[in-house]
Each structure stands twice: as C-alpha cells, then as structure tokens.
C-alpha positions as semicolon CSV with decimal commas, in nm:
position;residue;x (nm);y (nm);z (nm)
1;X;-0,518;-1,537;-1,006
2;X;-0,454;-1,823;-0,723
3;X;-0,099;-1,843;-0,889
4;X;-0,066;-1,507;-0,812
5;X;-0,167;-1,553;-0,491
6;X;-0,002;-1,841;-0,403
7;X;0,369;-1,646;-0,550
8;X;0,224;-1,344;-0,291
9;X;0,237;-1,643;0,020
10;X;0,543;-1,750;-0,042
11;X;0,674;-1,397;-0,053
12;X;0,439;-1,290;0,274
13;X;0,614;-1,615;0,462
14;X;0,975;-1,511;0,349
15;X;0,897;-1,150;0,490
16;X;0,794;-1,272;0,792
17;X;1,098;-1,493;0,881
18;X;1,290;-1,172;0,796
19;X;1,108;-0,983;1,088
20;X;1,104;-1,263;1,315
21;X;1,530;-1,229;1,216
22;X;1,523;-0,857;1,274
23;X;1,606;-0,774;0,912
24;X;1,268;-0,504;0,863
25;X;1,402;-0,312;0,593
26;X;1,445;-0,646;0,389
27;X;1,121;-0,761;0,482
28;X;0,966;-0,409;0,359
29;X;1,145;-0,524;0,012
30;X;0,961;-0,840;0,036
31;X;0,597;-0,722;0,104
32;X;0,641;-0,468;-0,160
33;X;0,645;-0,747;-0,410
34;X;0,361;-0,945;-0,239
35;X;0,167;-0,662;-0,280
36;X;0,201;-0,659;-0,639
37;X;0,082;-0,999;-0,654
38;X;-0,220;-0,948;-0,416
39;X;-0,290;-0,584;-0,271
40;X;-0,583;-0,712;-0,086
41;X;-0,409;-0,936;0,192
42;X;-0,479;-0,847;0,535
43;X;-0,185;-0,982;0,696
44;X;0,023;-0,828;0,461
45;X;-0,060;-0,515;0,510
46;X;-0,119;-0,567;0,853
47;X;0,246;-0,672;0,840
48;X;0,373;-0,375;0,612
49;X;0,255;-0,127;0,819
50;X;0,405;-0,248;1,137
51;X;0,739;-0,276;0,988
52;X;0,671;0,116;0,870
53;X;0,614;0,194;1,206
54;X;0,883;0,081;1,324
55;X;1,107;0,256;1,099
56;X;0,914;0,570;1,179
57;X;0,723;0,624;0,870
58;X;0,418;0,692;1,037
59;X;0,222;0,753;0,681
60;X;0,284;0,500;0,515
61;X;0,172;0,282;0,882
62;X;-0,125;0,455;0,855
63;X;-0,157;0,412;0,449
64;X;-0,148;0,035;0,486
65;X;-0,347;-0,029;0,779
66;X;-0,593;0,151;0,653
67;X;-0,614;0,013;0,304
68;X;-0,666;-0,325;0,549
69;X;-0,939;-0,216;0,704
70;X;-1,150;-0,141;0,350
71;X;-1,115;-0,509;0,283
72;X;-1,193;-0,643;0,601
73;X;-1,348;-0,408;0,890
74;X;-1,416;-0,717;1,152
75;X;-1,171;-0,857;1,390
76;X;-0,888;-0,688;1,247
77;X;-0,610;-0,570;1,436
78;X;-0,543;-0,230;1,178
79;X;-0,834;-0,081;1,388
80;X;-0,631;-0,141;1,733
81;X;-0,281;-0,024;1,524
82;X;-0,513;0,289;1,351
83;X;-0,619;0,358;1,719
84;X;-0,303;0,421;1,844
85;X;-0,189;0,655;1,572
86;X;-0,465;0,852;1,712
87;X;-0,412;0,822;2,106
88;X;-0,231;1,118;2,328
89;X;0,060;0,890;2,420
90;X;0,163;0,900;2,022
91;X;0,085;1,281;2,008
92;X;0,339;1,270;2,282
93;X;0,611;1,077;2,107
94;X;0,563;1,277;1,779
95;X;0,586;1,682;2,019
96;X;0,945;1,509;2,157
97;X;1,024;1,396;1,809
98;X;0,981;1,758;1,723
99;X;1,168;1,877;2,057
100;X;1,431;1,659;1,922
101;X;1,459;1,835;1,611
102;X;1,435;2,181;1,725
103;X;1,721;2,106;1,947
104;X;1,918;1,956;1,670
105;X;1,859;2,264;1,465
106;X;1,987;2,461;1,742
107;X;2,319;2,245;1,747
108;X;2,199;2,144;2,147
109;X;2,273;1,772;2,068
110;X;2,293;1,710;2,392
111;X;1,945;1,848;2,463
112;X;1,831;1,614;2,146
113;X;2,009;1,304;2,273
114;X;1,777;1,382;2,615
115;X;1,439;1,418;2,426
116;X;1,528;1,096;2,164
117;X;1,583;0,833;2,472
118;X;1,276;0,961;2,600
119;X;1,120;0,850;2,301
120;X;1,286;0,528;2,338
121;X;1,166;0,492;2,630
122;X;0,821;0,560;2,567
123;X;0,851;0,332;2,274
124;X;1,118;0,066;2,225
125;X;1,032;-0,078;1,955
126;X;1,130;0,236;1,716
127;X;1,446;0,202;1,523
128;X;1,485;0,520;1,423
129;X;1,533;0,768;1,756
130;X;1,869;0,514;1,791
131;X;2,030;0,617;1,494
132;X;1,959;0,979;1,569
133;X;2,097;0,934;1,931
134;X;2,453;0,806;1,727
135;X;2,423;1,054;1,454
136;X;2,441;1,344;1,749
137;X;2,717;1,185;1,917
138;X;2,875;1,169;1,600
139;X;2,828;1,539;1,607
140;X;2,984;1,558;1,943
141;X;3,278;1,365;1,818
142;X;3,207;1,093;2,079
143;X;3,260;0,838;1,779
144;X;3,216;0,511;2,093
145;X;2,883;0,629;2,160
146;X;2,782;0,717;1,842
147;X;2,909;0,353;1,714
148;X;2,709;0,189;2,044
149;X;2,363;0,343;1,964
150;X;2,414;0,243;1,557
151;X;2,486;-0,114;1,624
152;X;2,191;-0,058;1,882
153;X;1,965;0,032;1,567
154;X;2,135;-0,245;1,349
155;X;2,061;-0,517;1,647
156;X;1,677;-0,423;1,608
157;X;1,725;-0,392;1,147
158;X;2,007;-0,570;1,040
159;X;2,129;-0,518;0,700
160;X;2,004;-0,220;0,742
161;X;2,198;-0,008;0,434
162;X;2,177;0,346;0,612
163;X;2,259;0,175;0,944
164;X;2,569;-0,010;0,769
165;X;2,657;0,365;0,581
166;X;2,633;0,550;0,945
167;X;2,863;0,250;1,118
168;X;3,121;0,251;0,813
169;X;3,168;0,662;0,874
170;X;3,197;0,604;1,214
171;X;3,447;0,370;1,234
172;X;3,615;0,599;0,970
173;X;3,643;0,889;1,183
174;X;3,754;0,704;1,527
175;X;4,075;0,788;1,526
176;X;4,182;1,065;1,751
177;X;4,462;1,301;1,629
178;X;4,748;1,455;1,810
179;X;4,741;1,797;1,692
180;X;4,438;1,990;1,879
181;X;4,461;2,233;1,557
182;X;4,344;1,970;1,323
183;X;4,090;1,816;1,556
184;X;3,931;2,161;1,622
185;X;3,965;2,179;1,210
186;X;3,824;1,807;1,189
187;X;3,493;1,889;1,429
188;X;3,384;2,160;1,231
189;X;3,403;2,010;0,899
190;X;3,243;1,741;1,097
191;X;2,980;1,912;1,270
192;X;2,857;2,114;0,960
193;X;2,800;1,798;0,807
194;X;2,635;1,709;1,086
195;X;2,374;2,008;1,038
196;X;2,288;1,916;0,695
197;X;2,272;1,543;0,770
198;X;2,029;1,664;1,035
199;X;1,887;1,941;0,871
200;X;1,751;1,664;0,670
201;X;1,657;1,451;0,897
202;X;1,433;1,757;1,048
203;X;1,289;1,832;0,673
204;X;1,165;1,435;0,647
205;X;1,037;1,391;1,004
206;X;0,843;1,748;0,967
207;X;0,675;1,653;0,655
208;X;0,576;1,313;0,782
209;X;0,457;1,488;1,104
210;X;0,249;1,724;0,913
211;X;0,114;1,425;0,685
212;X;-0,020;1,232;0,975
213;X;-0,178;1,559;1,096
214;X;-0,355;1,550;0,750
215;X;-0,428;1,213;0,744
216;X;-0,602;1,279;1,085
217;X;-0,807;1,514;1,011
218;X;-0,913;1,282;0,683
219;X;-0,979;0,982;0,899
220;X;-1,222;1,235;1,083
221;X;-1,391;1,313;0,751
222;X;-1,396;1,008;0,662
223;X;-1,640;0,920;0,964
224;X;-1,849;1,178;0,946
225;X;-1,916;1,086;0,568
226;X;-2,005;0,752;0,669
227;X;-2,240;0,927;0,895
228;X;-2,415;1,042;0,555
229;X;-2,358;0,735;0,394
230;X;-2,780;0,673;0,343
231;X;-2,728;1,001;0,138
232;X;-2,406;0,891;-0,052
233;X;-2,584;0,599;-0,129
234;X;-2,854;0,677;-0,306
235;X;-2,671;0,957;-0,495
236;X;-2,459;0,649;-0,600
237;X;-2,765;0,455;-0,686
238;X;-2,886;0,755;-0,911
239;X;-2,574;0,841;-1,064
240;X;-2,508;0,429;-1,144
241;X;-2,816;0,493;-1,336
242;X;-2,747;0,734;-1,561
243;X;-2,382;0,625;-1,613
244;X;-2,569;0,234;-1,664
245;X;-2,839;0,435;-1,925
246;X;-2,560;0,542;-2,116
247;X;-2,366;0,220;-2,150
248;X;-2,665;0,078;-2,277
249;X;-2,745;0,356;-2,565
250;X;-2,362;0,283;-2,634
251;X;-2,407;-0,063;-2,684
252;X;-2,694;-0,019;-2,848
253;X;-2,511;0,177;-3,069
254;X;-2,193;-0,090;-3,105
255;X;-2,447;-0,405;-3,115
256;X;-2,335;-0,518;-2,840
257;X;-2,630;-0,492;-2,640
258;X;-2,810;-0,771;-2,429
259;X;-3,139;-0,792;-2,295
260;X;-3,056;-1,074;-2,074
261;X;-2,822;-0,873;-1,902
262;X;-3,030;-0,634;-1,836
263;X;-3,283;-0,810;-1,695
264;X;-3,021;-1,018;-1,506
265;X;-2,906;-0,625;-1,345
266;X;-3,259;-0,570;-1,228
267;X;-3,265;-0,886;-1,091
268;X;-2,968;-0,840;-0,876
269;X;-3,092;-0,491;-0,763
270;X;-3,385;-0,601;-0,600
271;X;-3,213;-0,887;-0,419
272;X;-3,161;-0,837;-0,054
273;X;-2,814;-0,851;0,106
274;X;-2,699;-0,868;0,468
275;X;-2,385;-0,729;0,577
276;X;-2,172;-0,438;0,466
277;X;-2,044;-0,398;0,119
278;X;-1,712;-0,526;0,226
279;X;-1,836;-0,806;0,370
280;X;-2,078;-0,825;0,050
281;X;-1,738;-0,846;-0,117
282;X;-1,539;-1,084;0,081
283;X;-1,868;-1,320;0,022
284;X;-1,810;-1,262;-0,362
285;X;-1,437;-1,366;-0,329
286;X;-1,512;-1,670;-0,111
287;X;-1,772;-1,754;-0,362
288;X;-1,555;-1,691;-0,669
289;X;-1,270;-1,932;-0,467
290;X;-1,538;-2,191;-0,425
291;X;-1,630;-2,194;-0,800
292;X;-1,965;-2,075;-0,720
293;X;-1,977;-1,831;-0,992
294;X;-2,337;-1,765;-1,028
295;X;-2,356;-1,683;-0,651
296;X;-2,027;-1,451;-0,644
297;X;-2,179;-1,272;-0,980
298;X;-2,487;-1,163;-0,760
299;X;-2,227;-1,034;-0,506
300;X;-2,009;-0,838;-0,716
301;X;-2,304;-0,678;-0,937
302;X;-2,415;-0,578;-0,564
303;X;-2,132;-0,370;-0,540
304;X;-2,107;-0,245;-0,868
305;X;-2,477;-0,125;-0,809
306;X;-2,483;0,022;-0,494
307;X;-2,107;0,049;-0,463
308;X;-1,981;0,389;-0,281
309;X;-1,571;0,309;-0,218
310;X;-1,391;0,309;-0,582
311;X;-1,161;0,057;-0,505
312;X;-1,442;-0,217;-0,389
313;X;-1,654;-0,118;-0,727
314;X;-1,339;-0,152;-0,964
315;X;-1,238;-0,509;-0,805
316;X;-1,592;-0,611;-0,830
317;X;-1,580;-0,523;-1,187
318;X;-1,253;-0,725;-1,277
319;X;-1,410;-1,044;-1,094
320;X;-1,747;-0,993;-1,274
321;X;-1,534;-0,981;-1,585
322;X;-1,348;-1,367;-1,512
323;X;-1,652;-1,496;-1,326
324;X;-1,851;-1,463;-1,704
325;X;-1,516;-1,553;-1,867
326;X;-1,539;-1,902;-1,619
327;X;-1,885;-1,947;-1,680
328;X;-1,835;-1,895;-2,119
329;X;-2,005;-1,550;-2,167
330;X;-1,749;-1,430;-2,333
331;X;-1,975;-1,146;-2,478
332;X;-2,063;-1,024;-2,098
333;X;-1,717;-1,112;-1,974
334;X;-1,619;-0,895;-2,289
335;X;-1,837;-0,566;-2,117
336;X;-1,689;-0,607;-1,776
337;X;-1,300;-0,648;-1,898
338;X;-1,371;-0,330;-2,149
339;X;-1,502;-0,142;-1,818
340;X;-1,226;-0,192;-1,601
341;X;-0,993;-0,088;-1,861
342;X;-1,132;0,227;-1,943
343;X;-1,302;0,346;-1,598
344;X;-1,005;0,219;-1,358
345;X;-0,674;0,256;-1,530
346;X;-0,394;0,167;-1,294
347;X;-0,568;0,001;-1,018
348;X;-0,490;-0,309;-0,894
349;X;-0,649;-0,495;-1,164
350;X;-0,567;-0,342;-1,476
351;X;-0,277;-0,567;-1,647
352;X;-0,454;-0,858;-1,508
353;X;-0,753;-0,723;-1,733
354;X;-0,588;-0,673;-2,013
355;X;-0,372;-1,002;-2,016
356;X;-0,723;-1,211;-1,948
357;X;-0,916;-1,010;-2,207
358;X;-0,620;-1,002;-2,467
359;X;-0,626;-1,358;-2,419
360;X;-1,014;-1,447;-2,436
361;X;-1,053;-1,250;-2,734
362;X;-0,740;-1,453;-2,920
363;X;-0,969;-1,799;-2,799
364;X;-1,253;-1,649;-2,959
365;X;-1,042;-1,607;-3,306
366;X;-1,040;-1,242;-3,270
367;X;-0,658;-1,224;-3,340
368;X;-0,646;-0,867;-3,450
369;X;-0,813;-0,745;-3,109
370;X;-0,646;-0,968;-2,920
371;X;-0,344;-0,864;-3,051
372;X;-0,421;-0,438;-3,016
373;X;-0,466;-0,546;-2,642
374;X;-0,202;-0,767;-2,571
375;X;0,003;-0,439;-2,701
376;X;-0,167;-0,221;-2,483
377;X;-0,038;-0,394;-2,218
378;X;0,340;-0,496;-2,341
379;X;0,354;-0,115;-2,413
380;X;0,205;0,022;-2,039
381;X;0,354;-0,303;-1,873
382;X;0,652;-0,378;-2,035
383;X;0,783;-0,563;-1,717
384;X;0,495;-0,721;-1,644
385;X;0,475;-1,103;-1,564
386;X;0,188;-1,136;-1,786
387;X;0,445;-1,041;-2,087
388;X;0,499;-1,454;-2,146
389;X;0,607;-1,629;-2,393
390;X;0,199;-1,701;-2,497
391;X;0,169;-1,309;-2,510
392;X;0,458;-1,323;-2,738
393;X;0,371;-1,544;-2,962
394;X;0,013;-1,369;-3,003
395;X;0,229;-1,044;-3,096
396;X;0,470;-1,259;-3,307
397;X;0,229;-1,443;-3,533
C-alpha cells in the first residue's frame, strides 16, 4: 500500500506543476491516475475538483470535494470550495450561463457574447465562457475575434485538445472570399454548424445545471440526516448485529469460527472513542502507518461496529483484513479479506483484496485457493498492476 501511495505522490506533484504551467486538462489526466492509486488524498481531490471547476464541470467539482470532506471534515478547504457552489453569486453565474444559452439557441450571438463576458467577469478564472465567446464569433464569421478569445482559453489550458480543434477550424476558415454569393453560401453552412455545435453545448451545460440543482438539494438531505444521525446509529448498531449473528452461524457452519474474536468484538464495542468516525478513521490509518497494529485494529473494528457511511465501513474492513495479515492471523485476516470481497465489490479496495488475500493464502500452502482468487482478479482486473509476474507464476504453476 505505501508503494501505492508513494506512485499516487509522484503523480499528485506532476499534476500540480501542470496547473502551476496552465496545462488543466493534462493535469485532470494526471489526478485521474493518482486516484487510482489512492482515492482517499485530500489534496488530490482538493486539487481535482478545482481544475473541474475551472473547466466548468460543476459536478464533478462538487463530486470530489465532497468525497474530501468524508475523509477529513477539519480544516479543509472543500468546505470553503462546497460553500461557494452554494452561495447567490454562483446561482448568478449559472442564470447568465443559461441566458447565454437561450440566446445562443435563438441565434442572438451577440446577445450571448454580452451575457458570457459577464460571466467572465464575475469569474475569471473559468475557461470555458472564452471558448464560447470564440465559438459565437465564429458564428458571426468574425474568424479574428473568434481566434483572440480561443487562444484566450488556450493561454489559461494549454494543450488543451478541443481548444487546439476550435483554433485549427478557425484558422481554416479565415480567408475571406471575393464572391459575396459564396460567402453568403459559406455563413450558412457555417452558421448551421454553428447551431448544432451549440445546440450541444446548451444540452451539456443544461444537464450539468440541473445536476448541481440535484446535488443541492442532496447536500440538504444529507444534513438533515445527520441531524438524525443518534437514530441512524443505533439502527446501524442493531442491524450490525444481526448481519454479525449471522456471520457467526455461518462460520459456525464452515469451521471457521473463533471465540477469541468474538470476545475481542465485544471488547472493542464497549471501548470509548473521542472524535467523529472520520476522525476515528484517520486515527486507524495513522496508527496502521505507525505499525501500531493492535491500536489501529481497535479503530477500524470501531467503524465497522458503529459505522453509518459505506465507504468508511468498507475501508475499515480492507485495513482490518492487512492489519491481522501484519500481525500473522491469517485465519482472522482470512474473515476480513473474504468480507470485503463479497460485501463491497468495486470499491476502492477490492483488487487490492484480492491480490493480498490471493497471495496470503498461496504463503499458507493453499495453492488451489490461492490460485481461484488470483483468477478472480486477472479475470475482473485484467489490467490491473497487481497482475505481476508473482501472480503469474501462481496461475502458471
């Protein structure tokens, strides 16, 4: 895991020189691929959703950002970016964005170009409003401004590919002709590519529009369900009950039950534990980082417990899994890796799971399990950076 970690840094760094450069859409490319090393890194999501932003995808800003927030709620600057999704001066900025459009729809370019620099001006940092400024000139067939407000866009995203596309075109079409018959020919071949172009545009920018409506109104749910967390809770509590009675019965059943464990479950239930459960959780992982495994154990069965948020309950399972792994219960370790697989498929831990418990088993001599989930995961993860040349030779032999 700190491999993967460390090959997330060195990504997160590389992104950031790209922004500091202007190059966003690269650095987008980037942070995608730090976030398949490590989807819990505040600054990279941080990061990711500013660059969003600034491209105008508003939902995906707001999707990142608040994925930060789950893993760390103190002193982090997602609340202040979450904030402003939220404030009247955005709800402004997304009514001209829709002014805009209208007015494109209409074919009153000139009317758009007015309500897109007010955007600009309202927000400069917001690539997008400048290549719809050079896309309507384009419409108007005034090809200099229409090249001027591109390369304004490329200034703020270069290498952008779109950008680059729109500029090519342009540059393309600035040649005036002699004959007023073809030019009037010319502008309306032009200009009714310019309505689907836009017509487009309007289709995208609606949708994301009506998304961050949505995702409004769920942020507002989601704090009035925190409101009745005391409730959630202990419906948790009872329902982790029944779903631990029947693990037990199972294993029972399999022989693969252990008093110990049991007792060591209690145990952790009646300890007391300051904080929230993602700071319960961060403790865990700077506990786990520290080798203290006994310590992060008591954290992450904590969550698993009480646990209400999915995504802090399934990562607390995984670590659970290589904290017994570290500490040579393999037969616990076994329990934990088994539950991820089958209760969380496809979240952020799942090839990890079944690379670390494909591997455990084959230490423990069971070759013919080992190998069944070593396939599992060449089969689901063909790609995968797990699928090395120990995996291989598992599968071969």
């Amino acid at each position: 895991m700190n491999n993967l970690i460390e090959i997330s840094n060195i990504y997160y760094n590389n992104a950031l020189d790209y922004v500091k450069n202007n190059k966003i859409s690269k650095a987008v490319k980037l942070l995608e691929k730090c976030l398949k090393y490590y989807a819990k890194d505040v600054q990279t999501l941080n990061l990711m959703g500013i660059c969003q932003y600034m491209l105008c995808n508003f939902d995906k800003s707001y999707f990142y950002w608040r994925k930060s927030l789950t893993y760390d709620m103190q002193n982090n600057r997602a609340g202040h970016y979450l904030n402003s999704l939220n404030s009247d001066e955005f709800k402004i900025l997304i009514e001209k964005y829709n002014l805009a459009i209208d007015n494109i729809n209409n074919l009153k370019y000139e009317d758009a170009i007015n309500a897109l620099k007010e955007i600009n001006q309202l927000n400069k940092e917001l690539i997008e409003p400048y290549v719809m400024i050079g896309l309507c000139y384009y419409g108007l067939v005034e090809y200099d401004s229409a090249k001027h407000y591109v390369q304004l866009a490329l200034s703020m995203d270069r290498e952008n590919v779109k950008c680059l596309m729109y500029l090519n075109e342009i540059n393309s079409k600035n040649i005036i002709s002699s004959d007023k018959n073809n030019k009037f020919k010319s502008n309306n071949i032009i200009a009714a590519c310019c309505i689907i172009v836009f017509l487009l545009i309007a289709i995208v920018l609606y949708y994301e529009h009506n998304k961050y409506i949505q995702m409004s109104s769920k942020l507002i749910e989601y704090k009035n369900k925190l409101n009745d967390s005391n409730l959630a809770l202990e419906k948790s509590k009872s329902q982790y009950s029944k779903a631990e009675n029947e693990l037990k019965n199972e294993n029972q059943k399999n022989g693969l039950f252990n008093v110990e464990t049991t007792l060591d479950n209690k145990n952790v239930k009646n300890k007391k534990f300051s904080g929230s459960q993602s700071e319960i959780f961060k403790n865990g992982i700077s506990n786990f980082k520290n080798q203290e495994y006994s310590q992060a154990i008591d954290n992450f069965k904590y969550i698993v417990s009480n646990g209400i948020e999915e995504d802090l309950v399934a990562e607390s399972t995984y670590y659970l899994a290589v904290c017994y792994e570290k500490k040579g219960n393999y037969k616990i370790a076994e329990k934990y890796y088994s539950n991820y697989i089958s209760k969380f498929v496809g979240k952020n831990y799942y090839d990890d799971s079944l690379y670390n418990y494909g591997l455990m088993l084959y230490k423990q001599g069971y070759k013919d399990n080992a190998k069944n989930v070593l396939k599992k995961l060449q089969q689901e993860f063909p790609n995968s950076i797990f699928i090395n040349s120990k995996v291989r030779y598992i599968l071969d032999n």
